[in-house]
N, C-alpha and C positions, 0 to 999 in steps of 0.2 A: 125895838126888835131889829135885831140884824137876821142876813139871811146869807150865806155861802153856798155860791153856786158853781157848779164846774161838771165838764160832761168826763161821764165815764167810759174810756174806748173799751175796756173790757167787757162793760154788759153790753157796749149798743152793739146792733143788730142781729139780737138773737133773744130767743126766750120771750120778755115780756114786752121787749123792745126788739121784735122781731121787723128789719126794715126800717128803724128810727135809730134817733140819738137816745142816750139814758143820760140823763142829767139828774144829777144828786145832788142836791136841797138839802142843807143842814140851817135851820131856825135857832138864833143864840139871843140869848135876853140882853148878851153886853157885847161891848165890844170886846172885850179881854179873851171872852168865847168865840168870838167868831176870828178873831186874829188867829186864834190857837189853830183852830182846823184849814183858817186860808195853808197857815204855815205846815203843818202835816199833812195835807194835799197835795201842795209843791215837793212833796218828798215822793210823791207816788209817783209812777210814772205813766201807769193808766189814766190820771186825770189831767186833761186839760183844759182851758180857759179859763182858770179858777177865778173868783171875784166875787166882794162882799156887797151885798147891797141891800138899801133900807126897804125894798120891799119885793112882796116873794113873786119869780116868774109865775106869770099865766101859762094856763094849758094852751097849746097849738097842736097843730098838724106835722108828726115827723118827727115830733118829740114824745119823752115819753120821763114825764116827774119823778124823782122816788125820793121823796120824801122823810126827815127824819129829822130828831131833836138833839141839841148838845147830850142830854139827858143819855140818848140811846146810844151814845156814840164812845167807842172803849177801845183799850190797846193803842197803839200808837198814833191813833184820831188823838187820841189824850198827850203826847207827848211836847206838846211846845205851854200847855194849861199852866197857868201860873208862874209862866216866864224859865220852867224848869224843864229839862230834857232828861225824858228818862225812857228807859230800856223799852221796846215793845213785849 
């Protein structure tokens, strides 16, 4: 199990990560998937410190987890999948 982690400047501090960071956790079963979305990350520009690692951040103080699977993940999350680049 891989994990893709990277904070999102658009959600943190506000709403559920009112006062915190929003770091968004995508869980991939391979690496093939978690390459994909490190790589479709780097395309956004609201994410930063992106990085794959083999296990998932703990909760703390000032952060705030959002969680989510390859599975859930669609539109141009999907565009580097299978070594192929396609349209969002």
């Amino acid at each position: 199990m891989f994990h893709v982690r990277m904070t999102d400047r658009f959600l943190s501090g506000w709403g559920a990560a009112a006062g915190a960071r929003n770091v968004l956790v995508v869980s991939c079963s391979t690496a093939e998937e978690a390459e994909a979305i490190r790589l479709a990350a780097l395309d956004r520009r609201e994410m930063t410190r992106v990085r794959v690692c083999s296990s998932p951040p703990r909760e703390r103080a000032g952060v705030v987890l959002s969680r989510r699977s390859f599975d859930e993940m669609r539109g141009p999350w999907r565009a580097y999948f299978r070594g192929e680049r396609t349209s969002p």
